[in-house]
DOSE-107061 format. One line per 2 residues: number of its first residue (from 1); for each residue x negated, y negated, z negated of C-alpha. Coordinates in pm, 1 decimal, always signed. Each point is the difference from the previous one (the first is absolute). Example, Ala and Ser with C-alpha at 12.3 -4.5 7.8 and 13.67 -1.06 7.14 Angstrom:
<pts>
1> -1230.0 +450.0 -780.0 ~ -137.0 -344.0 +66.0
</pts>
This chain:
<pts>
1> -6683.7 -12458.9 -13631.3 ~ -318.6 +91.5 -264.9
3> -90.1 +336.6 +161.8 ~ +131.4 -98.7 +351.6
5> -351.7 +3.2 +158.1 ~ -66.7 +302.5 -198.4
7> +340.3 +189.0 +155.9 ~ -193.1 -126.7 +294.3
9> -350.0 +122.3 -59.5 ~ +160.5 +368.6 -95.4
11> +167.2 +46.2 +281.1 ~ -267.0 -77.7 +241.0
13> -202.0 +190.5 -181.2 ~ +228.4 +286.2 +10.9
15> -3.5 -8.8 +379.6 ~ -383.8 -14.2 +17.9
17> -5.9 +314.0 -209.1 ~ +254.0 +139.0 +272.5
19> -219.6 -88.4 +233.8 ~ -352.4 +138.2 -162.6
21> +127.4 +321.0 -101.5 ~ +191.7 +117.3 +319.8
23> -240.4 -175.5 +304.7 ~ -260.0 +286.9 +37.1
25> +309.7 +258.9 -68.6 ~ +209.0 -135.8 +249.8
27> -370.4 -17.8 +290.3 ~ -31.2 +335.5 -84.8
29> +171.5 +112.5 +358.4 ~ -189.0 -270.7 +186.3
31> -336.1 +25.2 -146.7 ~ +61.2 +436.2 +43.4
33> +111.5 -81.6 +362.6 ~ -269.6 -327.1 +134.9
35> -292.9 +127.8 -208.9 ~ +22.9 +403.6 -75.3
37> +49.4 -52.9 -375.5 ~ +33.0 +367.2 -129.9
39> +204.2 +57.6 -281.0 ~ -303.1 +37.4 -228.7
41> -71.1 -369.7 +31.6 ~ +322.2 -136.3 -18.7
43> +53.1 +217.1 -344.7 ~ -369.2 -185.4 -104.1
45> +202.4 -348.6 +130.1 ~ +277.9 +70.0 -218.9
47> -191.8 +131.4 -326.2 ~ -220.8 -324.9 +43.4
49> +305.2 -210.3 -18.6 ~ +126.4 +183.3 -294.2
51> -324.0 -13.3 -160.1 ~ -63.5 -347.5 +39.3
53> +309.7 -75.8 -181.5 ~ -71.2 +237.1 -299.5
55> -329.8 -207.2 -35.9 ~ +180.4 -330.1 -32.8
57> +272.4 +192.4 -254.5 ~ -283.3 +98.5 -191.7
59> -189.1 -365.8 +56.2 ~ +304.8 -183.2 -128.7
61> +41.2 +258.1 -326.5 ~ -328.2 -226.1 -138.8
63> +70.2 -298.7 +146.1 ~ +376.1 -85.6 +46.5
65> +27.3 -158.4 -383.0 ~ -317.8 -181.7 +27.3
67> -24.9 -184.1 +325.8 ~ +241.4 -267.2 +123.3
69> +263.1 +167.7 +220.5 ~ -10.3 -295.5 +322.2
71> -353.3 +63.2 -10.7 ~ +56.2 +385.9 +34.1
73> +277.5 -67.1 +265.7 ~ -226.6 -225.8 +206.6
75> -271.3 +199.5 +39.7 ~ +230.7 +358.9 +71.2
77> +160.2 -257.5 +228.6 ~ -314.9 -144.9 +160.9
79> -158.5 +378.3 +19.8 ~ +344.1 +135.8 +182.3
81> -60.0 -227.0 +236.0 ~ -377.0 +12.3 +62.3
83> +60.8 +385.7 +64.1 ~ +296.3 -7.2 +207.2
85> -157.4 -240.7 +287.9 ~ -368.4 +191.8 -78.9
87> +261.3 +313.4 +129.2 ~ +144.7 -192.7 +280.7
89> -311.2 -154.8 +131.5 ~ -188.3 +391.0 +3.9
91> +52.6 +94.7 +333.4 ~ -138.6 -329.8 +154.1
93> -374.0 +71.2 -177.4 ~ +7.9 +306.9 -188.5
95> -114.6 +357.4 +200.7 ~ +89.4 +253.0 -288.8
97> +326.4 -121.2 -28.1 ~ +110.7 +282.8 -238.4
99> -245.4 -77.2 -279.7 ~ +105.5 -404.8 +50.7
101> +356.3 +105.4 -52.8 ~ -92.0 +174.6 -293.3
103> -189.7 -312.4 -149.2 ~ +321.6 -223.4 +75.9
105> +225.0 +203.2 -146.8 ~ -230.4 +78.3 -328.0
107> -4.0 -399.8 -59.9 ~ +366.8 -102.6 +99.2
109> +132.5 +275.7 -174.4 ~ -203.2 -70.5 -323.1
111> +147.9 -355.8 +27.3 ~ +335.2 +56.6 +66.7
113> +22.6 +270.7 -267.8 ~ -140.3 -250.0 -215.6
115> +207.0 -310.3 +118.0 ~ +295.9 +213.9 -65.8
117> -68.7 +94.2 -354.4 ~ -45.5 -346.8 -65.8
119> +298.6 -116.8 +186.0 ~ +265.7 +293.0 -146.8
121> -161.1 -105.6 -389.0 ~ +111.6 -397.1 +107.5
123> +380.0 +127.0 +116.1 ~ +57.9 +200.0 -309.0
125> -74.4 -258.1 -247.3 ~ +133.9 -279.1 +246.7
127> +250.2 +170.7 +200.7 ~ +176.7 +245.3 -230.5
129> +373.3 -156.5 +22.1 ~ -66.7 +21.2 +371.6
131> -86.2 +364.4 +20.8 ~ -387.6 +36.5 -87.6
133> -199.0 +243.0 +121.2 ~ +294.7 +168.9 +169.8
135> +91.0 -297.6 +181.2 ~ -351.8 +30.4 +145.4
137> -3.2 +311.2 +133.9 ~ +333.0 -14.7 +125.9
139> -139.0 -326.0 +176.0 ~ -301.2 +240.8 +59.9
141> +233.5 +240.6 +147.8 ~ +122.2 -310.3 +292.4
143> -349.0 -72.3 +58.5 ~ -64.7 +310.0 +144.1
145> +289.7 +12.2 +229.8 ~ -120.0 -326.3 +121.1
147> -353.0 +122.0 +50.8 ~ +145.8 +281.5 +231.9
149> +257.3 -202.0 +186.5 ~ -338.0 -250.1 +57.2
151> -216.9 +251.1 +112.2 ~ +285.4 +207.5 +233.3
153> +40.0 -357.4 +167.4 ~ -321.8 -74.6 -11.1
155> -111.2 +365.3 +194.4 ~ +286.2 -22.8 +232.5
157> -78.4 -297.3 +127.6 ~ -418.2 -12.7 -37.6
159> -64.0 +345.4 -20.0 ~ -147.9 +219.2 -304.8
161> -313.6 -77.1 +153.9 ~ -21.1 -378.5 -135.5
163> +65.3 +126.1 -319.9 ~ -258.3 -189.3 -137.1
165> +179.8 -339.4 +102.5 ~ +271.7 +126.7 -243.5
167> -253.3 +30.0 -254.2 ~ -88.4 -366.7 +43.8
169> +371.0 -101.5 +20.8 ~ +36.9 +174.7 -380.5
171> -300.7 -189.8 -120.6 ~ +216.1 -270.4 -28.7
173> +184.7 +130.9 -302.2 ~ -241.4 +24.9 -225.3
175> -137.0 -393.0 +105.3 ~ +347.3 -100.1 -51.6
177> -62.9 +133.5 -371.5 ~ -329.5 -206.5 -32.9
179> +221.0 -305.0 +75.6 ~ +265.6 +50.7 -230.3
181> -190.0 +102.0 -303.2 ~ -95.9 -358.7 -147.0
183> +351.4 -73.2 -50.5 ~ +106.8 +301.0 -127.5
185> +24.4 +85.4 -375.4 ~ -148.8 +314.1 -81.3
187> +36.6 +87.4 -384.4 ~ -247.9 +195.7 -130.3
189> +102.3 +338.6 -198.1 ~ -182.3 -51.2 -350.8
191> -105.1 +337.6 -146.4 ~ +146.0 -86.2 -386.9
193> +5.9 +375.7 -124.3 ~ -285.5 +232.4 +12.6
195> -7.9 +224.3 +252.7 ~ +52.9 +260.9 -218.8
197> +299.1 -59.7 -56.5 ~ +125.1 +64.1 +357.3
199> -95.6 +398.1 -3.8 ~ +310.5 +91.5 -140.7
201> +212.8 +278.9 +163.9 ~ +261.9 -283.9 +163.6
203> -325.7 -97.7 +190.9 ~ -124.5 +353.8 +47.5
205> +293.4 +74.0 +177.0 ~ +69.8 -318.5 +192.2
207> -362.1 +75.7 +141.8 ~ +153.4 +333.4 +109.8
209> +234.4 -129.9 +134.8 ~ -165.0 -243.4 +197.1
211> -218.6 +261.2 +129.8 ~ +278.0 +209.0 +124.4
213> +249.2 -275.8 +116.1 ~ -290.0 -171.1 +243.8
215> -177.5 +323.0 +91.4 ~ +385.1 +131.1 +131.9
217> -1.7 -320.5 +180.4 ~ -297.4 -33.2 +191.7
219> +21.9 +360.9 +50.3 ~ +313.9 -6.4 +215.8
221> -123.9 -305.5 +158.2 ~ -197.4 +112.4 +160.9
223> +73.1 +320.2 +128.9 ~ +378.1 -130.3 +67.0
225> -123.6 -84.4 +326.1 ~ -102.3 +393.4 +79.3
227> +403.0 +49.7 +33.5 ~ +17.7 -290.1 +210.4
229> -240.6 +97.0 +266.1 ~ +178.3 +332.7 +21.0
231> +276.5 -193.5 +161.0 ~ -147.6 -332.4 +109.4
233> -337.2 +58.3 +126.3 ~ -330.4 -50.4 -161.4
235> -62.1 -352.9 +5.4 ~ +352.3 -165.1 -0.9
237> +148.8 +275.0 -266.0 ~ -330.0 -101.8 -214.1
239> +97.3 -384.2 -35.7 ~ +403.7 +100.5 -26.2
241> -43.8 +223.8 -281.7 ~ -210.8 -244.9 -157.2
243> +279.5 -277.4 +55.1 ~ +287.5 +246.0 -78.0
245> -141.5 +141.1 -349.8 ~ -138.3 -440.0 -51.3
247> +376.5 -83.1 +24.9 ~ +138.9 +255.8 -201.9
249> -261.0 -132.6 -268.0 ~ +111.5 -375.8 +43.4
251> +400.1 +149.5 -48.9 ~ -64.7 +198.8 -300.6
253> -210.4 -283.3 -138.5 ~ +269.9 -268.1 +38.0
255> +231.1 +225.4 -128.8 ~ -196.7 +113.9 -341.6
257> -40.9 -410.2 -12.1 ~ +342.0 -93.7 +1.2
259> +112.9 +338.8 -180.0 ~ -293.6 -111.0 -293.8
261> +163.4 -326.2 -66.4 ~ +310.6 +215.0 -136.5
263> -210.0 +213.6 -255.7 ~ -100.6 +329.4 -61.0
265> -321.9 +13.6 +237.8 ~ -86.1 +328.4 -167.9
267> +316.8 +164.2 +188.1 ~ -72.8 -127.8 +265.6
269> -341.0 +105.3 +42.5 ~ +104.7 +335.3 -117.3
271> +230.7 +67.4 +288.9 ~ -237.3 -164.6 +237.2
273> -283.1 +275.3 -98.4 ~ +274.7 +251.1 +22.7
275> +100.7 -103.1 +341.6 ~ -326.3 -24.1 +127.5
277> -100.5 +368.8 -110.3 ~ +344.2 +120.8 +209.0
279> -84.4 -221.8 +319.5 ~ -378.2 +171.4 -84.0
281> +194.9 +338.5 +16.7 ~ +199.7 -70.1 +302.5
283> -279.9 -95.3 +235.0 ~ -187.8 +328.2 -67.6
285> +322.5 +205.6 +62.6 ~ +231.8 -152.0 +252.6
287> -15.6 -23.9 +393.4 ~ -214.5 -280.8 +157.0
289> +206.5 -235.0 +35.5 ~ +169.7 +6.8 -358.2
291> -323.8 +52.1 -91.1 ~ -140.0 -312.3 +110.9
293> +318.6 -157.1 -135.2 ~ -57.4 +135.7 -339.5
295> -344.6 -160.8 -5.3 ~ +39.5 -330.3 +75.8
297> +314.2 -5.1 -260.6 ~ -224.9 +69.0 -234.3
299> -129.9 -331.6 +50.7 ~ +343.1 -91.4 -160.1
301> -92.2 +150.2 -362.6 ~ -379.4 +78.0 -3.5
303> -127.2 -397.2 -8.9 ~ +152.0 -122.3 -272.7
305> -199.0 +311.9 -236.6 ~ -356.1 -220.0 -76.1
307> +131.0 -335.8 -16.7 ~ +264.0 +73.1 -245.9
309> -242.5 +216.9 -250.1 ~ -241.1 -242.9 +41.2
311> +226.0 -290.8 -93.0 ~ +184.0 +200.9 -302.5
313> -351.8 +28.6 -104.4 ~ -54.9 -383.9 -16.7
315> +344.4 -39.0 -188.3 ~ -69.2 +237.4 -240.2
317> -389.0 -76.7 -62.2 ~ +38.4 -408.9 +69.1
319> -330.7 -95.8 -199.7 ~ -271.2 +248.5 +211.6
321> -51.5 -287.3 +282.9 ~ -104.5 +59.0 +354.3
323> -221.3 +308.9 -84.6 ~ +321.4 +205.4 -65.9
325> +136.9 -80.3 +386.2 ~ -360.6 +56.9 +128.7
327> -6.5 +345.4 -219.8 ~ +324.7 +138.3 +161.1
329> -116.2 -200.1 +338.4 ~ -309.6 +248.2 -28.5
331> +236.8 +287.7 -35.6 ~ +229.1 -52.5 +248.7
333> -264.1 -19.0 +261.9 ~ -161.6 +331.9 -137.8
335> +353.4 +199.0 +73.0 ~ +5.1 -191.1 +310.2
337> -290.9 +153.9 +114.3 ~ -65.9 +303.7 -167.0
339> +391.5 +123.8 +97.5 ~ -6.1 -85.0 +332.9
341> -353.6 +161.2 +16.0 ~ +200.0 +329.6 -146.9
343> +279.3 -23.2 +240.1 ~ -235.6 -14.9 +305.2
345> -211.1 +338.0 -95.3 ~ +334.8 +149.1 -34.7
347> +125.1 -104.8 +315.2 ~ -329.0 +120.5 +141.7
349> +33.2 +375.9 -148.3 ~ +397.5 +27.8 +20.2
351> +141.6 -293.3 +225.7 ~ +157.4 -311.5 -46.0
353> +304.7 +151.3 -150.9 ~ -180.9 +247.8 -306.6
355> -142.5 -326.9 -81.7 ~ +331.6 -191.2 -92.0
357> +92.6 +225.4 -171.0 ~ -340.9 +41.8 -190.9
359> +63.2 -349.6 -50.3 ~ +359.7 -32.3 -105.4
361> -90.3 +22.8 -325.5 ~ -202.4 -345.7 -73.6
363> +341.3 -168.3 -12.2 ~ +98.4 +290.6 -204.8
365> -215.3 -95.3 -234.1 ~ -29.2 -326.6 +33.0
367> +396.5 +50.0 -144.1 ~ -130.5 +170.8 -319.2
369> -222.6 -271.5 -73.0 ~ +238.5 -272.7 +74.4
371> +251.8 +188.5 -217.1 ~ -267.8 +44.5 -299.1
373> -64.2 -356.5 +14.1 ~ +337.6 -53.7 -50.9
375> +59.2 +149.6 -287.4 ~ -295.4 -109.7 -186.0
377> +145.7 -363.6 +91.6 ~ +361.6 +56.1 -141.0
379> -175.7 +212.5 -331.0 ~ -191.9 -356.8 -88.2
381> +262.2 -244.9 +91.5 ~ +236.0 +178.7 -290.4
</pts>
C-alpha cells in the first residue's frame, strides 16, 4: 500500500520512456515517404535522441543526490510533454519541419531520459522484492508492443499521414505522470560513501557490461526490422519487426523476473549473454527467414543484460545513491549509441549480415563481464 502510487508512477513512466525513445524511430518510414527524409537526416534524428539522453545521464551524475527526486520527475515529466505536443503540433505552423522535429525530439528525449533515471533509482530502492529495475524494462519491453499495436491501428485506420495526431494521442502519457506524481513516494538515493569508493573493478566491469548488454540491444532493434521488410514489405515489415523483437523482450523479461525470485541471477544472466551472442550468430548466417527468426529471439536473452548489471551493481555498492544508477544510466546509453552507430557502417561496407556478425560479440562480452563480476561477488561474500 506505501509505494502503491510509486508502482504506479514507475510504470507510467516506463511507458512514456517507450514512447520517447521509439516515436521518431518508428516515423522514420513516414517522414522518408510524406516528406523526402534522406537517410542522412534521419541518422541526425536518431543521434539527437541519443544525445539528448546522454546529456540528462550526465545532468543527473551532479544532481541526482542533491535535488528532491518529485521535483526532478515533475519537471522530466512536464518537459516530455511540452516536447511531444511541440512535435505533434509542427506541421500545422512550422515550414522546416525537419529542423522542428529535431528540436522536439532533443527536448523530449532529454526529459524522458531523465524522468527515467529518476524513476528506475525510485523502483530499486522501492520496488526491489517486486523485481526493480528489471521489472521495468520488462514492463518497458510491453510498452513498446503497445506503442506499435497503437500506431499499426492507428495508420490503418487514419493513415501514416496523420501521424502527428498519434503524437498528440501519446502526449497523454507523460500528463498522466504529472498527475500522479504528488501522491507518489519517491525516495531519494543518499550518496553515504564517497564516490571513490565505487571505482572498484566489480563496478568497472558492471559498466562494461552495461555498455555491451544495451549497445547489443538497441543494435538489433533496430535493424531487426531490415529482415522483416525482406519478407513483409517496407513499411508493414518495419513496425512487425519492431513488435516481434518488443515481445520477445517483454517474454524474456518476465521470465528473468520470475526465474530471479529463485536465485542465482548471475547464471542467469550468463546464459542470457550466451544466448544472445548465438541468436547474434544465427541471423548473420542462416536463410531469411530463420534469419529473421533468430533476431527477434534474441529479444528473448539480450534485454535482461543492462538491467541486471546495473541492479547487481546497486546490491553490491548500496551506499553510492542515485549517482551510481545515473553513472551506469550514462553508460548504457553510450553503447546504445556508439554500437548501433558501429553496426550501421558495417552494414553499409559489408551488408546487413557482416554486421551481425561484427556484432555478435557485445553479448560475448557482455558474458565476460557478467562472469567477472561474479566472481569478485562470491570472493567477498567468503
Amino acid at each position: 500500500m506505501m509505494y502503491r502510487n510509486t508502482a504506479r508512477v514507475c510504470r507510467a513512466g516506463v511507458v512514456n520512456q517507450a514512447v520517447i525513445a521509439n516515436v521518431t524511430a518508428v516515423l522514420f518510414v513516414p517522414f522518408a515517404r510524406l516528406y523526402g527524409f534522406t537517410y542522412v537526416q534521419l541518422g541526425i534524428l536518431a543521434a539527437a535522441g541519443f544525445c539528448a539522453q546522454l546529456a540528462a545521464d550526465t545532468f543527473l551524475l551532479f544532481f541526482i543526490d542533491r535535488l528532491s527526486s518529485k521535483k526532478l520527475a515533475a519537471c522530466a515529466a512536464f518537459l516530455s510533454c511540452a516536447g511531444l505536443v511541440f512535435y505533434g503540433t509542427l506541421p500545422y505552423f512550422c515550414d522546416e519541419l525537419f529542423f522542428g522535429i529535431l528540436a522536439a525530439t532533443a527536448v523530449f528525449a532529454f526529459a524522458g531520459g531523465m524522468l527515467e533515471v529518476v524513476l528506475s533509482n525510485a523502483a530499486e530502492c522501492a520496488l526491489s522484492e517486486s523485481g526493480g529495475l528489471c521489472l521495468q524494462r520488462t514492463m518497458y519491453a510491453w510498452a513498446q508492443v503497445g506503442l506499435a499495436l497503437f500506431l499499426f491501428v492507428f495508420f490503418a485506420l487514419f493513415g501514416a499521414h496523420r501521424w502527428n495526431v498519434a503524437v498528440l494521442l501519446l502526449a497523454a502519457v507523460p500528463a498522466f505522470v504529472l498527475v500522479c506524481l504528488p501522491a507518489a513516494q519517491l525516495p531519494k538515493g543518499e550518496c553515504l560513501a564517497p564516490r571513490r569508493t565505487a571505482f572498484r573493478p566489480f563496478y568497472l566491469f558492471a559498466l562494461a557490461a552495461v555498455f555491451f548488454g544495451c549497445g547489443a540491444e538497441v543494435a538489433v532493434n533496430q535493424y531487426v526490422s531490415s529482415f522483416a521488410q525482406e519478407l513483409f514489405g517496407q513499411e508493414w515489415g518495419a513496425l512487425l519487426g519492431f513488435a516481434l523483437f518488443a515481445v520477445c523482450l517483454g517474454v524474456g523479461g518476465t521470465c528473468f523476473v520470475l526465474l530471479k525470485k529463485r536465485g542465482a541471477p548471475f547464471c542467469i544472466l550468463l546464459f542470457s549473454a550466451l544466448l544472445a551472442g548465438g541468436c547474434y550468430l544465427a541471423a548473420a548466417l542462416a536463410p531469411a527467414p530463420f534469419a529473421l527468426a533468430a533476431a527477434v529471439a534474441c529479444g528473448l536473452f539480450v534485454g535482461v543484460l543492462s538491467p541486471g548489471a546495473m541492479s547487481a551493481a546497486g546490491k553490491f555498492l548500496p551506499q553510492t545513491g542515485g549517482w551510481l544508477l545515473a553513472s551506469l544510466a550514462l553508460a548504457q546509453d553510450v553503447g546504445g549509441a556508439a554500437l548501433p552507430a558501429a553496426m550501421g557502417a558495417a552494414a553499409e561496407g559489408g551488408g546487413i549480415r557482416a554486421a551481425f556478425l561484427l556484432l555478435s560479440a557485445a553479448p560475448f562480452l557482455a558474458a565476460a563481464c557478467l562472469f567477472l563480476m561474479d566472481v569478485i561477488q562470491k570472493r567477498e561474500q567468503k
